[in-house]
LOFI-342969 format. One record per residue: residue in three letters; chain; x, y, z of N, C-alpha, C, O in turn. Coordinates in nm, 2 decimals. Each point is the difference from the previous one (the first is absolute). Example, Ala and Ser with C-alpha at 12.3 -4.5 7.8 and 13.67 -1.06 7.14 Angstrom:
! LOFI-342969
(Ala; A; (1.32; -0.57; 0.78); (-0.09; 0.12; 0.00); (0.09; 0.12; 0.00); (0.10; 0.00; 0.07))
(Ser; A; (-0.14; 0.11; -0.14); (0.09; 0.11; 0.00); (-0.08; 0.11; 0.08); (0.05; 0.11; 0.01))
! end
This chain:
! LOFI-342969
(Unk; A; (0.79; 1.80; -3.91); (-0.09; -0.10; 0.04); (0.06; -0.11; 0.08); (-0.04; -0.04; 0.11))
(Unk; A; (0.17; -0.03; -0.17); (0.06; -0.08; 0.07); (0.04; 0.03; 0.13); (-0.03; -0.07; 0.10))
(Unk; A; (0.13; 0.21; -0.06); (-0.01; 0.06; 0.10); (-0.12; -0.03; 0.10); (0.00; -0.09; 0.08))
(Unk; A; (-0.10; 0.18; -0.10); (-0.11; 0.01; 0.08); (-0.05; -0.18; 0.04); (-0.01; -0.06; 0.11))
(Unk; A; (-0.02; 0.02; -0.21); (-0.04; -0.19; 0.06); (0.11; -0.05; 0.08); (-0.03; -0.10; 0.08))
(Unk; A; (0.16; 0.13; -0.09); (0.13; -0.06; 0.11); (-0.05; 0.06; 0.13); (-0.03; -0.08; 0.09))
(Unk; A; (0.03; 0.21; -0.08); (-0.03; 0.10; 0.11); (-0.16; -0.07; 0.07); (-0.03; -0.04; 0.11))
(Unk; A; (-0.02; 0.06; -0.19); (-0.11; -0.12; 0.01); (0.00; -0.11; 0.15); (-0.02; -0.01; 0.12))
(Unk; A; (0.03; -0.05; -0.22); (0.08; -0.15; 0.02); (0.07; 0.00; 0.15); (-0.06; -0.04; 0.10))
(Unk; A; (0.20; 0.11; -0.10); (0.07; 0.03; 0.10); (-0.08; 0.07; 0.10); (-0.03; -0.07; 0.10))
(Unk; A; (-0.02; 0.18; -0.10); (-0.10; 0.01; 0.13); (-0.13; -0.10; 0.04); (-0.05; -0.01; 0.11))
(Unk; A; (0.03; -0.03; -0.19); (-0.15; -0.12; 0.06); (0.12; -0.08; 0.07); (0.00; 0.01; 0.12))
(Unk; A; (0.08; -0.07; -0.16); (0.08; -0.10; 0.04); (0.00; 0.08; 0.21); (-0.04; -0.06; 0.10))
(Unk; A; (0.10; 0.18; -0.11); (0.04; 0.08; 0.06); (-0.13; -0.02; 0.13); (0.01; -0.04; 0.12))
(Unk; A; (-0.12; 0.10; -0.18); (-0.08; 0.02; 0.09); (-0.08; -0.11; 0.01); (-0.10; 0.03; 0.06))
(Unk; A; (0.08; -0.17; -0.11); (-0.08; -0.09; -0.03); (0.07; -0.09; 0.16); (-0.05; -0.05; 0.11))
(Unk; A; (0.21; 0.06; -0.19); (0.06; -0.13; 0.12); (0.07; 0.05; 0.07); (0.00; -0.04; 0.12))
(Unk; A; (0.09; 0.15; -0.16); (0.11; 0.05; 0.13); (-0.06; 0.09; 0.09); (0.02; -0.06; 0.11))
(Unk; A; (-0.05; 0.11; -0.10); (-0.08; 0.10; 0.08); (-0.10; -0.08; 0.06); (-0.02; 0.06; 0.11))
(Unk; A; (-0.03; -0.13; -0.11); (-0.04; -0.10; 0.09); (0.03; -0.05; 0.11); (-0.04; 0.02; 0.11))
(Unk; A; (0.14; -0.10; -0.19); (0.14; -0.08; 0.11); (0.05; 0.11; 0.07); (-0.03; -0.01; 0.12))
(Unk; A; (0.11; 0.12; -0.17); (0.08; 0.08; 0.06); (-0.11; 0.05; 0.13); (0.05; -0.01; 0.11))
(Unk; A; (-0.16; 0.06; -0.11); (-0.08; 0.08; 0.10); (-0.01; -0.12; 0.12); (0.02; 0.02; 0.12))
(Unk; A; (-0.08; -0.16; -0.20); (0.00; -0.11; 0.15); (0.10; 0.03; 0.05); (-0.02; 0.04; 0.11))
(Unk; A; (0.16; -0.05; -0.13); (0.10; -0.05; 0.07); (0.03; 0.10; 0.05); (0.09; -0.02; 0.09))
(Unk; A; (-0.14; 0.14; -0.10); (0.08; 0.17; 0.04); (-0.12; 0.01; 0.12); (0.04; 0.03; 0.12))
(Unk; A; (-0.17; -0.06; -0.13); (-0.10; -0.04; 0.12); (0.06; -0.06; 0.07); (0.04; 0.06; 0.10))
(Unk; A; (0.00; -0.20; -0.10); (0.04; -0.09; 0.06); (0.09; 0.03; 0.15); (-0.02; -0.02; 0.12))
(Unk; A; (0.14; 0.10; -0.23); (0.10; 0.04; 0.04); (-0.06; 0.12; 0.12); (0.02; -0.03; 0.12))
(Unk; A; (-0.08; 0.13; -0.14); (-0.02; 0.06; 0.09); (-0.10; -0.02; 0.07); (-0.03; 0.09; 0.08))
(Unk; A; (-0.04; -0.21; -0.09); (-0.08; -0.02; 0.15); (0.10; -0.11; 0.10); (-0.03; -0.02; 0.12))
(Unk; A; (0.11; -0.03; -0.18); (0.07; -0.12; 0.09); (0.11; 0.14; 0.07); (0.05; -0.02; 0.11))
(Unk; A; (0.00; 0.16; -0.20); (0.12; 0.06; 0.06); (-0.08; 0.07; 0.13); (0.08; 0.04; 0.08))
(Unk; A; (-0.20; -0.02; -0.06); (-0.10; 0.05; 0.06); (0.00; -0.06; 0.12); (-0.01; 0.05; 0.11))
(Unk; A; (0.02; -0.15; -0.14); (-0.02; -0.10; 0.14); (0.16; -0.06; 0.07); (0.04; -0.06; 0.10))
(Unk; A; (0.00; 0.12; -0.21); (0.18; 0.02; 0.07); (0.05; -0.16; -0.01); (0.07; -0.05; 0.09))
(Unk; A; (-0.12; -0.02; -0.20); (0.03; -0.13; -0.02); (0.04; -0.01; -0.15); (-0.03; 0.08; -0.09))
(Unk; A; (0.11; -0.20; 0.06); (0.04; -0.07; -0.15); (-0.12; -0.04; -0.07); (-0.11; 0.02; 0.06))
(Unk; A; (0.11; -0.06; -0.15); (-0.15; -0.04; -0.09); (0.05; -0.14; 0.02); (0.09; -0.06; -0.05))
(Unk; A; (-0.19; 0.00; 0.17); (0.04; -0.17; 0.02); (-0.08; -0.06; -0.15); (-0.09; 0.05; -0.06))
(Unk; A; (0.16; -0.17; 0.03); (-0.11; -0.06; -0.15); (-0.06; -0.13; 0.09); (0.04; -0.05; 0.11))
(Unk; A; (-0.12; 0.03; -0.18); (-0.06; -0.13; 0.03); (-0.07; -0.03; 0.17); (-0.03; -0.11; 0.04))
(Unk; A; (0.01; 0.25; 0.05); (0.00; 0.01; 0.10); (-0.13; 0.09; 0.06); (0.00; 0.12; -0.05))
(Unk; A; (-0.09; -0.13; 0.13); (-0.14; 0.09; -0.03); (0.06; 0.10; 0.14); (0.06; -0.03; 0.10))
(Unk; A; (-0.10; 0.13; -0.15); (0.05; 0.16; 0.11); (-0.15; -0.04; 0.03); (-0.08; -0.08; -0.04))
(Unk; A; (0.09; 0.20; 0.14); (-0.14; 0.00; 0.13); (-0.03; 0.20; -0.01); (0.08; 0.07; 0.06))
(Unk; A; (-0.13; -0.05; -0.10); (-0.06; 0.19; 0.02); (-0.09; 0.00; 0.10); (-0.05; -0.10; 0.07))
(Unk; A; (0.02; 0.26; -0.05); (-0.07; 0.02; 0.09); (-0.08; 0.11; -0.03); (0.04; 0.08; -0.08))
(Unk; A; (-0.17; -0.08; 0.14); (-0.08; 0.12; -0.04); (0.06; 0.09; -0.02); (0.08; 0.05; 0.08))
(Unk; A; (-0.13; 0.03; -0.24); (0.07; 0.10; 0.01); (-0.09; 0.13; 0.01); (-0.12; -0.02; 0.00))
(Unk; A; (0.16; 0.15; 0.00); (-0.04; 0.10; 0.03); (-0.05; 0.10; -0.15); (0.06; -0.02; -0.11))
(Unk; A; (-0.18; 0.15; 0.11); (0.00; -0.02; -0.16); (0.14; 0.09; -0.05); (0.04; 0.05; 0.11))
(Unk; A; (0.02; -0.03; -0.19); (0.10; 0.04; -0.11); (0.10; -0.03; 0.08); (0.08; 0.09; 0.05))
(Unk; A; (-0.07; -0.24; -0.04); (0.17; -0.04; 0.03); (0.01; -0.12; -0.07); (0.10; -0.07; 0.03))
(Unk; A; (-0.18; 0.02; -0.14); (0.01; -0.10; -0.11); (0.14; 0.04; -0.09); (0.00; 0.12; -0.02))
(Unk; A; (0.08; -0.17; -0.01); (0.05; 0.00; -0.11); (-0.02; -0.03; -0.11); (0.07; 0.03; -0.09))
(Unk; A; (-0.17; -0.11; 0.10); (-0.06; -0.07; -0.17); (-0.13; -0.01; 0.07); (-0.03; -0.05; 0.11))
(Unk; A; (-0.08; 0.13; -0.23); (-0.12; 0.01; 0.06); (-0.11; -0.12; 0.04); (-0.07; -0.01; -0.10))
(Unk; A; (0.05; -0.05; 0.17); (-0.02; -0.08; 0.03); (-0.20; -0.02; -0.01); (-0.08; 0.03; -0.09))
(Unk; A; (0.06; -0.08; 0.23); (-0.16; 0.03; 0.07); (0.01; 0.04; 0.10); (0.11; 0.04; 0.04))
(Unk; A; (-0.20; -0.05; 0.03); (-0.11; 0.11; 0.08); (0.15; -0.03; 0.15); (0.07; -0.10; -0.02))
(Unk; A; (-0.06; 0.18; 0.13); (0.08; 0.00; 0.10); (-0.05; -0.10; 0.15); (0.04; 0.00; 0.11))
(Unk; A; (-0.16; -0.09; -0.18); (-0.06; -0.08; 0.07); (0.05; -0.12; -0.04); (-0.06; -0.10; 0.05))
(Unk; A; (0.16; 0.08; -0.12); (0.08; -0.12; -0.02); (0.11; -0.07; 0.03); (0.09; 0.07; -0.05))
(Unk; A; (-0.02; -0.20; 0.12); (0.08; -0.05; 0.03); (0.05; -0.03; -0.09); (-0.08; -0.07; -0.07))
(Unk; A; (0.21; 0.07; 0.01); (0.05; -0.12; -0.11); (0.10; 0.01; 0.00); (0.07; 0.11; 0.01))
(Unk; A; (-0.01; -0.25; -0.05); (0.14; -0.12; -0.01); (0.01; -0.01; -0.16); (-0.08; -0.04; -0.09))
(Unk; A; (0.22; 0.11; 0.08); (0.08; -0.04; -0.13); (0.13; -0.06; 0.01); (0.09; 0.02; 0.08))
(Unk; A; (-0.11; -0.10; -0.20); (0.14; -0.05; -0.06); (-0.02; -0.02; -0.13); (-0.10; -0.04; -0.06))
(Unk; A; (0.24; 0.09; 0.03); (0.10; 0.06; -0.13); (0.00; -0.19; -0.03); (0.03; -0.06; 0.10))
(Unk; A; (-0.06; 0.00; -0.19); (0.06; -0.13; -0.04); (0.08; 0.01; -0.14); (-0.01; 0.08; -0.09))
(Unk; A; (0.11; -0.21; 0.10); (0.04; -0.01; -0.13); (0.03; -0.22; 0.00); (0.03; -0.09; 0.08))
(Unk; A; (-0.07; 0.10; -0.17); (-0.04; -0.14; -0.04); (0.11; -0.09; -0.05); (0.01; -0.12; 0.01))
(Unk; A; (0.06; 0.21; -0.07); (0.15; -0.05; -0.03); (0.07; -0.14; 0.01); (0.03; -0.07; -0.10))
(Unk; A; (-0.01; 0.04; 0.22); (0.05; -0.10; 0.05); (-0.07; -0.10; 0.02); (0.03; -0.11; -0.05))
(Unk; A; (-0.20; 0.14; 0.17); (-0.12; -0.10; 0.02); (-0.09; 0.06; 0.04); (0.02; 0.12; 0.04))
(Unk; A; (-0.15; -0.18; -0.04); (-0.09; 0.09; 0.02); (-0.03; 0.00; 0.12); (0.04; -0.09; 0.07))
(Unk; A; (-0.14; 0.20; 0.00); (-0.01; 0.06; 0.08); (-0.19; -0.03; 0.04); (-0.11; 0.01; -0.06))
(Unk; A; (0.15; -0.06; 0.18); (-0.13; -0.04; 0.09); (-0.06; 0.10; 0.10); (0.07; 0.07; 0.07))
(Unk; A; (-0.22; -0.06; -0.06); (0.00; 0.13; 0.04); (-0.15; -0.06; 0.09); (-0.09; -0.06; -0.05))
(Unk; A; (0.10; 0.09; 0.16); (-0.10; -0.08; 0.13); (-0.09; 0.09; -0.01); (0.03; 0.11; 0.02))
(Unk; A; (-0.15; -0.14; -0.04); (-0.11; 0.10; 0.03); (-0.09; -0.03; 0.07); (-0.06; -0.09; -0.03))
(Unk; A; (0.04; 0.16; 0.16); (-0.09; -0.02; 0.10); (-0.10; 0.14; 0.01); (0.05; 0.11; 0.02))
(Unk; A; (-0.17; -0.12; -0.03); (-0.11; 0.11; -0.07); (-0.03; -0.02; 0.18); (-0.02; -0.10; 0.07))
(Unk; A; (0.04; 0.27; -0.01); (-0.06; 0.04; 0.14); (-0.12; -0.08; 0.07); (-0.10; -0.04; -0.06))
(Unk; A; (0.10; 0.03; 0.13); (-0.16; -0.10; 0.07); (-0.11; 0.08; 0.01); (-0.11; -0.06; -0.01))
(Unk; A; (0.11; 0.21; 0.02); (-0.10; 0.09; 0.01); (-0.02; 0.04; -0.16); (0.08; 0.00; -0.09))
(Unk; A; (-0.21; 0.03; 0.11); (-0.05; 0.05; -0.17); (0.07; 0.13; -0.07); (-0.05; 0.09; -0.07))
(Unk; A; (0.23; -0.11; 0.11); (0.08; 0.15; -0.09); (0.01; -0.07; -0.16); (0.00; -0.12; -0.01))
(Unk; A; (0.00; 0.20; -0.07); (0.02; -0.05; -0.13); (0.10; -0.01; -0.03); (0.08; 0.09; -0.01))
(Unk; A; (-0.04; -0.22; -0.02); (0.17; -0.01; -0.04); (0.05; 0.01; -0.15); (-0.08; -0.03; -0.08))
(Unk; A; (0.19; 0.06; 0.05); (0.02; -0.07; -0.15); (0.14; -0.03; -0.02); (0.09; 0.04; 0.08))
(Unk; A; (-0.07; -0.10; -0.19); (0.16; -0.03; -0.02); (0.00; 0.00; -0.14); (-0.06; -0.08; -0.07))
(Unk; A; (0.16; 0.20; 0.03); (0.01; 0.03; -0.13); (0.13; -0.04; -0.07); (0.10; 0.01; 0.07))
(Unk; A; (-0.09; -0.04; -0.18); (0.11; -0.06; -0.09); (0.06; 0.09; -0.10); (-0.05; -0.03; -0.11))
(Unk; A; (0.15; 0.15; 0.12); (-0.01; 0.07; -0.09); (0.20; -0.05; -0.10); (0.10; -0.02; 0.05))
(Unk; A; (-0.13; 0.02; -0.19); (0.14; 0.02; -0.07); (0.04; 0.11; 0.05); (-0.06; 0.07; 0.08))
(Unk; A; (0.19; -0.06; -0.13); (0.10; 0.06; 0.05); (0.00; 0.16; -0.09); (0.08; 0.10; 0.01))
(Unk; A; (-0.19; -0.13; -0.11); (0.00; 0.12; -0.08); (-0.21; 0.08; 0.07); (-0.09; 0.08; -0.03))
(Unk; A; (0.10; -0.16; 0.11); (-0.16; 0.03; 0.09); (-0.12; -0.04; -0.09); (-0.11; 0.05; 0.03))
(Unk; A; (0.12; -0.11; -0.10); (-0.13; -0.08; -0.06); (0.00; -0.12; 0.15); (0.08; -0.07; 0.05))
(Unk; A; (-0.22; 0.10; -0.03); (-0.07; -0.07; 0.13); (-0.06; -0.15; -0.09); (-0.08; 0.02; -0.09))
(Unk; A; (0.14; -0.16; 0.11); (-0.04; -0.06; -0.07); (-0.09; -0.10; 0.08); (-0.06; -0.08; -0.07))
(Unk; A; (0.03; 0.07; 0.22); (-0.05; -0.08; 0.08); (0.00; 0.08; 0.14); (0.08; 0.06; 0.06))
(Unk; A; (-0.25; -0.08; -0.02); (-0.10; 0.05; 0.17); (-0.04; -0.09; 0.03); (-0.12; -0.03; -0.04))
(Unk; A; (0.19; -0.04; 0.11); (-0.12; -0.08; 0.12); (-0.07; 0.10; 0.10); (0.06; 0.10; 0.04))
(Unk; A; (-0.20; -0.14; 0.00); (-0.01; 0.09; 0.14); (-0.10; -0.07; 0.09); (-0.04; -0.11; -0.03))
(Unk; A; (0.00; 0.17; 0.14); (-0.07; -0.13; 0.08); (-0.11; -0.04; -0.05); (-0.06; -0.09; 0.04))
(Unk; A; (0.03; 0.20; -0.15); (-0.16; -0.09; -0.05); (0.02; -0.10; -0.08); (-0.08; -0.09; 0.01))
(Unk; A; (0.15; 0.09; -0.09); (0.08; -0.13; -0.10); (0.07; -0.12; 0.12); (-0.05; -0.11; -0.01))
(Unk; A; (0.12; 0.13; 0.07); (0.10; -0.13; 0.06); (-0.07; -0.13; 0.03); (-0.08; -0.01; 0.10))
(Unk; A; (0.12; -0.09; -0.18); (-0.09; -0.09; 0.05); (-0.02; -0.05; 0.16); (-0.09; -0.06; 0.05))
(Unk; A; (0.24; 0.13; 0.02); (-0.01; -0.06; 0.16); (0.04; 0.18; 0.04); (-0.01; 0.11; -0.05))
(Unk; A; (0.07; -0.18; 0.18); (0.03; 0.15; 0.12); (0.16; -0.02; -0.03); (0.07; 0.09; -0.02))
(Unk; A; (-0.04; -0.20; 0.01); (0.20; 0.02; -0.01); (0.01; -0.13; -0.14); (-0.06; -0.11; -0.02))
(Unk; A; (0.15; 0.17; -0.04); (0.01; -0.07; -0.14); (0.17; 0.04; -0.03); (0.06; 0.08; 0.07))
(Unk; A; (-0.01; -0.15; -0.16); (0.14; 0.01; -0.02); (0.00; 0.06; -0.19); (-0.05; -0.06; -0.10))
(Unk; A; (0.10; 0.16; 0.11); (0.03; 0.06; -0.18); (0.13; -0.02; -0.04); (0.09; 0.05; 0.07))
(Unk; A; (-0.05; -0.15; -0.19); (0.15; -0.03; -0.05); (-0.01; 0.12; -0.09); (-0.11; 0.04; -0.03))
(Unk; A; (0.21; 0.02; -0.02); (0.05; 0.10; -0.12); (0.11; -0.10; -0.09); (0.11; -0.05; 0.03))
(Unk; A; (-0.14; 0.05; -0.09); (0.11; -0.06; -0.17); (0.02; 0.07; -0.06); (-0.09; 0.08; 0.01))
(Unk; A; (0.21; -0.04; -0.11); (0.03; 0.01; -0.05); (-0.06; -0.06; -0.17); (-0.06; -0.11; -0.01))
(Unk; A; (0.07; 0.21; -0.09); (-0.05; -0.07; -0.13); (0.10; -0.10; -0.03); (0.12; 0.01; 0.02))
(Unk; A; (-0.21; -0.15; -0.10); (0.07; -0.11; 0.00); (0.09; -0.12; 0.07); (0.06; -0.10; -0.04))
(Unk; A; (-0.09; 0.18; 0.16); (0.01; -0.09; 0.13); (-0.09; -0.13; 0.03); (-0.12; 0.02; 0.02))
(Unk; A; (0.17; -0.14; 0.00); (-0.11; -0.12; -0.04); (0.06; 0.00; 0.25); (0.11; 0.02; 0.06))
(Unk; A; (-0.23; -0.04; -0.02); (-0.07; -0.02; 0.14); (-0.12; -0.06; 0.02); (-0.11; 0.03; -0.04))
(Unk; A; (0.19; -0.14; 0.14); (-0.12; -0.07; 0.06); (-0.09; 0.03; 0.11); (0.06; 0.02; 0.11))
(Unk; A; (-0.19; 0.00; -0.13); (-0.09; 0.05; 0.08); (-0.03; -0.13; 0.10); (-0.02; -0.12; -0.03))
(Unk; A; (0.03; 0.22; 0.20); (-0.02; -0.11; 0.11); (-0.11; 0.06; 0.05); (-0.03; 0.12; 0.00))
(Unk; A; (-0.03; -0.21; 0.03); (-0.19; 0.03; 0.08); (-0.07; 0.11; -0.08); (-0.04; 0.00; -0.11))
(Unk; A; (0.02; 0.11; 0.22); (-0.11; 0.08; -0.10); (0.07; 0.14; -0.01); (-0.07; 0.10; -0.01))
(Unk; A; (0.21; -0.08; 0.02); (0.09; 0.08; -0.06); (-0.08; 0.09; -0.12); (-0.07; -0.06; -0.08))
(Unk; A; (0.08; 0.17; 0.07); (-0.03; 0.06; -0.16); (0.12; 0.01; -0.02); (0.09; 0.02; 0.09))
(Unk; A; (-0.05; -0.03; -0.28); (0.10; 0.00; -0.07); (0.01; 0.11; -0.09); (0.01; -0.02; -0.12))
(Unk; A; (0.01; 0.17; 0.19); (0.01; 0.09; -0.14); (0.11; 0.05; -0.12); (0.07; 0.10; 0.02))
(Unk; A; (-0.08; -0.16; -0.11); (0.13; 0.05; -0.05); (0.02; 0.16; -0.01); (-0.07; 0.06; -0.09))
(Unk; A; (0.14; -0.01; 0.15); (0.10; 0.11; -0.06); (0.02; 0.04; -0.10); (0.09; -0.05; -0.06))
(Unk; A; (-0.17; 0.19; -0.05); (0.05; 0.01; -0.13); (0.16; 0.09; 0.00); (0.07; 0.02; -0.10))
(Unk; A; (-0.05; 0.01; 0.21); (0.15; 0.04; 0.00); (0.10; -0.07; 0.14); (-0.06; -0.03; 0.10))
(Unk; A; (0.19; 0.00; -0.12); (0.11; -0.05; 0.09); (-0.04; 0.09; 0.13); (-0.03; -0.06; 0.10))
(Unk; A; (0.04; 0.19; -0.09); (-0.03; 0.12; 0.08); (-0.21; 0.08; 0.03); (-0.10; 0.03; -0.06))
(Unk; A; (0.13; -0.03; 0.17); (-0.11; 0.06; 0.06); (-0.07; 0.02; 0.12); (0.04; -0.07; 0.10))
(Unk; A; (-0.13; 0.14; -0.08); (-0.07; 0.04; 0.18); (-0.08; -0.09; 0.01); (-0.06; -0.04; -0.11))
(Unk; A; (0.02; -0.03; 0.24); (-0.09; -0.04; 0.05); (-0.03; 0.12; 0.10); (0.09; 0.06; 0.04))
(Unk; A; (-0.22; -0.01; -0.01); (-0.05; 0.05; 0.11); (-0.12; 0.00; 0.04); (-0.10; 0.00; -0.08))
(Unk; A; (0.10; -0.01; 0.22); (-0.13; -0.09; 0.10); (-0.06; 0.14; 0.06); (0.08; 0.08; 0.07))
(Unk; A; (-0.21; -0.05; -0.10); (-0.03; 0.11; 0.05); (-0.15; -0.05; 0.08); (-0.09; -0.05; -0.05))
(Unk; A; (0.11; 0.11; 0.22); (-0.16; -0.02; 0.07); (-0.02; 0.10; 0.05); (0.08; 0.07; 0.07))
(Unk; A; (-0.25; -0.03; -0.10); (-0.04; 0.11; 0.08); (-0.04; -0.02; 0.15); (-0.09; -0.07; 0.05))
(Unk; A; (0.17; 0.17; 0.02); (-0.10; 0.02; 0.12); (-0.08; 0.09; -0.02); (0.00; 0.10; -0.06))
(Unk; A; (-0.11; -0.20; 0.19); (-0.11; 0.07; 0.00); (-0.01; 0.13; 0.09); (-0.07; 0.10; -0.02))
(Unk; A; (0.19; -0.13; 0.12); (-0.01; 0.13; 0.08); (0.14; 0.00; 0.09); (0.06; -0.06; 0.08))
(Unk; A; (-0.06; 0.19; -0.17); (0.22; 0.06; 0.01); (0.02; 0.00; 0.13); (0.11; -0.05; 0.03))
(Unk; A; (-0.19; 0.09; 0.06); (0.03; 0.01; 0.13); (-0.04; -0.17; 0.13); (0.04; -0.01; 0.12))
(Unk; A; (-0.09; -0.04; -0.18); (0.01; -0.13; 0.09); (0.12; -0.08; -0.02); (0.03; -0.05; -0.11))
(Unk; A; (0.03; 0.05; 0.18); (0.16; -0.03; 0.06); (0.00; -0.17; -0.01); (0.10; -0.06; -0.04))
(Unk; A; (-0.22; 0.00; 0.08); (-0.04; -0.14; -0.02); (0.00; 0.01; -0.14); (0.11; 0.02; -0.05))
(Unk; A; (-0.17; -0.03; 0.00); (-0.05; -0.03; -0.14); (0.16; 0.01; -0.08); (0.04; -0.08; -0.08))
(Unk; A; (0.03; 0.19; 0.12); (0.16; 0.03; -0.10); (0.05; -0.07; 0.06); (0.11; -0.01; -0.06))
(Unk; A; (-0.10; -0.08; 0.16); (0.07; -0.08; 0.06); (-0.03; -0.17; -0.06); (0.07; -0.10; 0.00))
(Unk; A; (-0.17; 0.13; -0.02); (-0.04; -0.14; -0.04); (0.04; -0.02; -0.18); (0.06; -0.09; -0.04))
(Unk; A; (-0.11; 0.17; -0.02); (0.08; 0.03; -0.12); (0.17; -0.01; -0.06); (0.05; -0.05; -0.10))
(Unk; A; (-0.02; 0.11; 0.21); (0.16; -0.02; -0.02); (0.01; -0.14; 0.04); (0.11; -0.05; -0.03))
(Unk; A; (-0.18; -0.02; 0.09); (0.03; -0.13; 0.07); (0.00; -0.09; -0.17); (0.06; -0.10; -0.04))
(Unk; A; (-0.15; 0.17; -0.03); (-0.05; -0.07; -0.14); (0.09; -0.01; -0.10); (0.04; -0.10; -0.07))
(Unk; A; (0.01; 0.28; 0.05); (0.13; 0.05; -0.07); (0.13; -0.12; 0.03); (0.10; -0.01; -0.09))
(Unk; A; (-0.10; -0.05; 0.18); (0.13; -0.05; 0.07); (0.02; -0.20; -0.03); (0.09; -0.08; 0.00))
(Unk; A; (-0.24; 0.09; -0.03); (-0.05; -0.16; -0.03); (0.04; 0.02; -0.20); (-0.02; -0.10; -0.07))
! end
């Protein structure tokens, strides 16, 4: 009996928290080796429409633009500019731990404006909020931000152009 509750024990531990962590970072790892780049921290990458079964982590629909960055909180926190497209694409900006518990979505139906500024803290981090800044604390040092917009239509050259002009803001 003791056996079995350690074995227990030791696998929940196993698949509750390591296996978690281990799969983000092994994603991570191979969408940044993909793009034939380092895993920048603290820094938002730029994607591009993708095509269907060329996801590496299943994502949404192939009608989507989206900007990630890997953050880590460690040292200070991390400010994150959000400017929601001028045309009616649905935007969002997601806050995920580093073990993928999604703990915070803004999206253009929520934002109180069109460009707003997002702080990330760290837990027990004391920060002073300037103007209308949102302040979210971080339940982990580590984690994704990712900015995902739909186009409305893959083939208007305008429209992907003006988007990336967004991705870049």
């Amino acid at each position: 009996i003791i056996l079995t509750t350690a074995l227990t024990v030791l696998f929940s531990l196993i698949g509750l928290w390591y296996l978690p962590h281990f799969l983000t970072a092994r994603a991570v790892k191979r969408i940044y080796e993909r793009r034939k780049t380092g895993v920048p921290i603290n820094q938002m990458t730029y994607g591009v429409l993708r095509n269907a079964g060329t996801d590496i982590v299943v994502r949404d629909n192939p009608d989507t633009v989206t900007s990630l960055a890997v953050y880590d909180l460690s040292d200070r926190p991390l400010r994150v500019k959000c400017v929601i497209p001028p045309r009616d694409n649905y935007w969002s900006v997601s806050f995920f731990d580093w073990n993928t518990d999604n703990y915070r979505v803004i999206n253009d139906r929520v934002a109180q404006s069109k460009e707003f500024d997002v702080v990330l803290i760290k837990p027990g981090t004391q920060y002073q909020k300037r103007g209308d800044e949102e302040v979210i604390v971080a339940p982990s040092t580590r984690g994704i931000v990712l900015i995902r917009m739909i186009v409305a239509d893959r083939q208007d050259k305008d429209e992907l152009a003006r988007l990336r002009e967004v991705q870049k803001q």
